[in-house]
LODOMAR-684528 format. One record per residue (C-alpha): z, x, y; residue in three letters. Coordinates in steps of 0.1 Angstrom, whole numbers, plus 5000, padded with zeros to 4 digits. Layout:
<tordrens>
ZXYAla ...
</tordrens>
This chain:
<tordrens>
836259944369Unk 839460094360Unk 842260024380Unk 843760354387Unk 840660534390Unk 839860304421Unk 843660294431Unk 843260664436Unk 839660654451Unk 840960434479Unk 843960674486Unk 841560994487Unk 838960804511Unk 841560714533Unk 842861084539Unk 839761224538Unk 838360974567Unk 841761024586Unk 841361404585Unk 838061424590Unk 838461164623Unk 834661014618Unk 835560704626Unk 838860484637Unk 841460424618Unk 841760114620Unk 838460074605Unk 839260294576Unk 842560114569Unk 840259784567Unk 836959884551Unk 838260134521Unk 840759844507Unk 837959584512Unk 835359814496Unk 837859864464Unk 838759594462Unk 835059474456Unk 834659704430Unk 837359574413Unk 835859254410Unk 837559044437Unk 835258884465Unk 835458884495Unk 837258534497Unk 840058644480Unk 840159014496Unk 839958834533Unk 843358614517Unk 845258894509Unk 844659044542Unk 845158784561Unk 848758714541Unk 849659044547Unk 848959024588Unk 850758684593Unk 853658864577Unk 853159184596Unk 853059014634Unk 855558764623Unk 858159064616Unk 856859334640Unk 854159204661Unk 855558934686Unk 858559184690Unk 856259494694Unk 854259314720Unk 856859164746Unk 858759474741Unk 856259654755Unk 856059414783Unk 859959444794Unk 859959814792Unk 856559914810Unk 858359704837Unk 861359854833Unk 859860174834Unk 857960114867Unk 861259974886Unk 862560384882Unk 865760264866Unk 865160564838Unk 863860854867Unk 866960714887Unk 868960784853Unk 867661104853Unk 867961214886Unk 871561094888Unk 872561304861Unk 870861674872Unk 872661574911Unk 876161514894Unk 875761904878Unk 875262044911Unk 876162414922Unk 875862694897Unk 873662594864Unk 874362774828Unk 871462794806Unk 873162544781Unk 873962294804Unk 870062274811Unk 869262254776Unk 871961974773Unk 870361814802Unk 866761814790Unk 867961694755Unk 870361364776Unk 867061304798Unk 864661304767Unk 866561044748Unk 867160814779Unk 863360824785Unk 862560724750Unk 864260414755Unk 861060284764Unk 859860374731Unk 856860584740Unk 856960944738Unk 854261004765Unk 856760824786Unk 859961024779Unk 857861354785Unk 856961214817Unk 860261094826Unk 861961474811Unk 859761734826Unk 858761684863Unk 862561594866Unk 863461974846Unk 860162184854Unk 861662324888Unk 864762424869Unk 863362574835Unk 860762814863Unk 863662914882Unk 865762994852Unk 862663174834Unk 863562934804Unk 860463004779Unk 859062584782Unk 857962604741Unk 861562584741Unk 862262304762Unk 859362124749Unk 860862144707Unk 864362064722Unk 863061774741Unk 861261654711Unk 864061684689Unk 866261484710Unk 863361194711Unk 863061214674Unk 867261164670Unk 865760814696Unk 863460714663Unk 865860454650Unk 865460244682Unk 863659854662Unk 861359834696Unk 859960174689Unk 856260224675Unk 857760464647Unk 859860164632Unk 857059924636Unk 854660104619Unk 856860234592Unk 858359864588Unk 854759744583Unk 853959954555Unk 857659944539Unk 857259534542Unk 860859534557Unk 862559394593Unk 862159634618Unk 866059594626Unk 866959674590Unk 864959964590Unk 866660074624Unk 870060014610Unk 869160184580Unk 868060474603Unk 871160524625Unk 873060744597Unk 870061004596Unk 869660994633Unk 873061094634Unk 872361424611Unk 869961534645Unk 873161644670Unk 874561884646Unk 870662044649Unk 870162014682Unk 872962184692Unk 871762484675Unk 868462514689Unk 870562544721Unk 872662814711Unk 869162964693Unk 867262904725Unk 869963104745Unk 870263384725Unk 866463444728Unk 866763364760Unk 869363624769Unk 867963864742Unk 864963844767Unk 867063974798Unk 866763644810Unk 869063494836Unk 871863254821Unk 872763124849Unk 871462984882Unk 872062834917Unk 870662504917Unk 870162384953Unk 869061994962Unk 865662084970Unk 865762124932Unk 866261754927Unk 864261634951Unk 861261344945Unk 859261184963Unk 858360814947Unk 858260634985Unk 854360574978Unk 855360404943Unk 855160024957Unk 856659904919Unk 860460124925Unk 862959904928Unk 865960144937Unk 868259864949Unk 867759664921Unk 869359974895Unk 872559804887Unk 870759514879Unk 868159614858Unk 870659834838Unk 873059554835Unk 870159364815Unk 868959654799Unk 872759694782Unk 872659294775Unk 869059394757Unk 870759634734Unk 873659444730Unk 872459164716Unk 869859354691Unk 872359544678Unk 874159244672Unk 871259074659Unk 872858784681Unk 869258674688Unk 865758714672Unk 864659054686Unk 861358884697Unk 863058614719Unk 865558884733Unk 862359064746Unk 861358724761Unk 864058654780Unk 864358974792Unk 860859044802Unk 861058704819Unk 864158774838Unk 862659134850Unk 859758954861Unk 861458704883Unk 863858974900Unk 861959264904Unk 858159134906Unk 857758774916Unk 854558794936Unk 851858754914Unk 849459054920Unk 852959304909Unk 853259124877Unk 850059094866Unk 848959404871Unk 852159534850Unk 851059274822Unk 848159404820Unk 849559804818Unk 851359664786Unk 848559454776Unk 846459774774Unk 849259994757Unk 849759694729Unk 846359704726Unk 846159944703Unk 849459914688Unk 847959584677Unk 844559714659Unk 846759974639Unk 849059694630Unk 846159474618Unk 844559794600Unk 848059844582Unk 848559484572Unk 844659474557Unk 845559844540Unk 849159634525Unk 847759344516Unk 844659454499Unk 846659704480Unk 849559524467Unk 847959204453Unk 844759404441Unk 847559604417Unk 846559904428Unk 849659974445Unk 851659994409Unk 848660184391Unk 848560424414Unk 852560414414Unk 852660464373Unk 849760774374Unk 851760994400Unk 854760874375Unk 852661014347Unk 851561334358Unk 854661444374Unk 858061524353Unk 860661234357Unk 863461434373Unk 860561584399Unk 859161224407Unk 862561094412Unk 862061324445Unk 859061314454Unk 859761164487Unk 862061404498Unk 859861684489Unk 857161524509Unk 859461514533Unk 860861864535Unk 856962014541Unk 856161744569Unk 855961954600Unk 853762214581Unk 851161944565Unk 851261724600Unk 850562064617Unk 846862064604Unk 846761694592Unk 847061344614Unk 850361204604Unk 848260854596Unk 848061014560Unk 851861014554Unk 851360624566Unk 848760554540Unk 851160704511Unk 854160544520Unk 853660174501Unk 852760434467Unk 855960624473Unk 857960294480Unk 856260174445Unk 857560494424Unk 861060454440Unk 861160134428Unk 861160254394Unk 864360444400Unk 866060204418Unk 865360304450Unk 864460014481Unk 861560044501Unk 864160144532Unk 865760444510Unk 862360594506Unk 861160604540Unk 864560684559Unk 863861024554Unk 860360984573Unk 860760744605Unk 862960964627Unk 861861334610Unk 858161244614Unk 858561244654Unk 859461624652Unk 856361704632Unk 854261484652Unk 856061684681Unk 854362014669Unk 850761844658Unk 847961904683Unk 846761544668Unk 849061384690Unk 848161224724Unk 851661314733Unk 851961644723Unk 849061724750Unk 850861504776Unk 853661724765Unk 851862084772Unk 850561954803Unk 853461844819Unk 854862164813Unk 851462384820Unk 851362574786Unk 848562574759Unk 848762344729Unk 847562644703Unk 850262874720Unk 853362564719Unk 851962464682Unk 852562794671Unk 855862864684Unk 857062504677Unk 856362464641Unk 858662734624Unk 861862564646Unk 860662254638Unk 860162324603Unk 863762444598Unk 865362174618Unk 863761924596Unk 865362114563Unk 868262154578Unk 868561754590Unk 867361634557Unk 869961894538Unk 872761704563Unk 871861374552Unk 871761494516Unk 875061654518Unk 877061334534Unk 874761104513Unk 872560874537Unk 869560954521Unk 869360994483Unk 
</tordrens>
């Protein structure tokens, strides 16, 4: 059967199962591949070889890492070292509150929580700490949810992060290249989120809104004595490892995997040494890797069946065909620039299954698989951010008592020109290209 015709098959089945949402995605990533490939004339010896290749590569680069960081930070995350961040930092405001400094607030608060690399988590960490300020300042909470988001977004280049996983995966790159390669563009987020603030306020005060506020302690005030995992006199501690964590990734001193070890390890023996603490924490991560791991395996099966099969270049030379050179040359970007509209009404999973084509047409002007998705990673949390297909995004609302359809709609349009206007930055000062 002809190659391209199948190539292109296998790329509409997977969108159209992933919209539709019949069945899981990991299912899809495996069976559509393995079905193509058949009718391409492999069997299923040599389809189960290329997608078992492809996963040995994928948890040897991502996997191992992905797994014990997940284990060091949902223990991390339960000794209250991030809430204590947070907390700490509304306190040392104190007295009278200007509408800015909130939104600077929310925005320091989201990115600390998203060290943990879960979005669900940094909402959770943001908004009970801010609710009681954004009701007493009236501050409209669709706002404080896209500014949140946006500042969690600029957090994408972190190499322990799901985003960078995933996108590693399908790029077939190290995780910590990629987040290297992502720290310019990152960058391109503060001149962006500093105008939602000053675009936030002027609706705010166009409103006849309050701009500023008393804020008293009973403001600040939590209650986490029936938490039995807090470790509040262990917070120097935990942060002094947590800074030895990021030191040495950054520095690539050590193999990000055996960082995670050793730190999970040490967190372990400090803050839970009985038995029944930590076990009941490994098994929190367990459940959270869980299906980190099944989309991983999905991916690798989607890679591997797609590259050796040659369907990844057939496909690669027909979009090359039918669209004018100078247009191809930017096809990523242009995908790109309408992300927040198509994720709005589309799972982001189908900008995933497009990547390893898009990587293949860049190749054929030059461009490395890390140049064609840096304009994704990081951008792709703020349309996610706005996409009622998200777990988070619901987490999000919740927290914050509004209504998805209501946030969605209000989000996307500020969303939608802060993505333009970060991928325009990184254009203009030429980190993506």
């Amino acid at each position: 059967m002809n190659l391209t015709f199948v190539s292109v098959l296998m790329v509409v089945l997977v969108v159209a199962s992933v919209f539709f949402k019949k069945l899981p995605t990991v299912f899809v990533l495996c069976a559509v591949p393995a079905f193509c490939g058949l009718l391409l004339g492999y069997n299923a010896n040599e389809l189960g070889q290329f997608a078992m290749g492809s996963i040995v590569s994928t948890m040897k680069a991502s996997g191992i890492m992905c797994l014990f960081a997940m284990v060091y930070f949902t223990m991390l995350s339960e000794t209250g070292m991030f809430n204590t961040m947070a907390m700490g930092l509304i306190k040392i405001i104190g007295g009278r509150v200007h509408l800015l400094v909130v939104m600077f607030m929310t925005s320091v608060i989201a990115a600390i929580g998203m060290l943990t690399a879960t979005v669900a988590t940094a909402h959770s960490i943001v908004f009970p700490a801010m609710l009681p300020l954004y009701k007493k300042m009236k501050l409209d909470r669709a706002h404080a949810m896209v500014i949140a988001q946006t500042s969690i977004a600029a957090m994408g280049f972190i190499p322990w992060g799901v985003a960078v996983v995933n996108s590693s995966a399908f790029a077939g790159v190290d995780p910590l290249s990629l987040s290297k390669r992502l720290i310019p563009v990152c960058i391109c987020f503060i001149p962006v989120i500093v105008l939602q603030w000053f675009y936030f306020a002027w609706h705010h005060k166009k409103a006849g809104l309050p701009m500023v506020m008393e804020m008293s302690e009973a403001l600040v005030q939590t209650d986490e004595s029936e938490n039995t995992y807090r470790r509040p006199k262990l917070f120097w501690v935990n942060l002094l490892i947590f800074a030895a964590v990021v030191f040495l990734l950054v520095t690539s001193a050590a193999p990000a995997y055996l960082v995670f070890i050793l730190a999970s390890f040490v967190t372990i023996l400090i803050n839970y040494p009985e038995p029944k603490d930590h076990q009941k924490l490994m098994n929190q991560a367990g459940n959270r890797f869980f299906n980190t791991l099944m989309i991983l395996i999905g991916i690798s099966v989607f890679i591997g069946i797609f590259n050796e099969t040659g369907m990844m270049e057939a496909l690669a030379a027909f979009i090359v065909g039918v669209f004018p050179g100078i247009l191809t040359r930017y096809i990523h970007l242009f995908l790109a620039a309408v992300m927040v509209i198509v994720i709005r009404f589309i799972p982001n999973k189908i900008y995933n299954s497009m990547y390893p084509a898009l990587i293949s047409i860049g190749s054929r002007f030059g461009l490395s698989g890390l140049d064609v998705i840096a304009p994704f990673v990081c951008n792709m949390s703020l349309a996610t951010g706005s996409s009622p297909f998200m777990g988070s995004t619901h987490i999000g609302v919740a927290l914050l008592e509004m209504d998805i359809d209501s946030y969605c709609k209000k989000a996307v349009p500020v969303m939608e020109i802060s993505n333009l206007i970060i991928l325009a930055t990184a254009l203009a000062i030429g980190v993506i290209w």
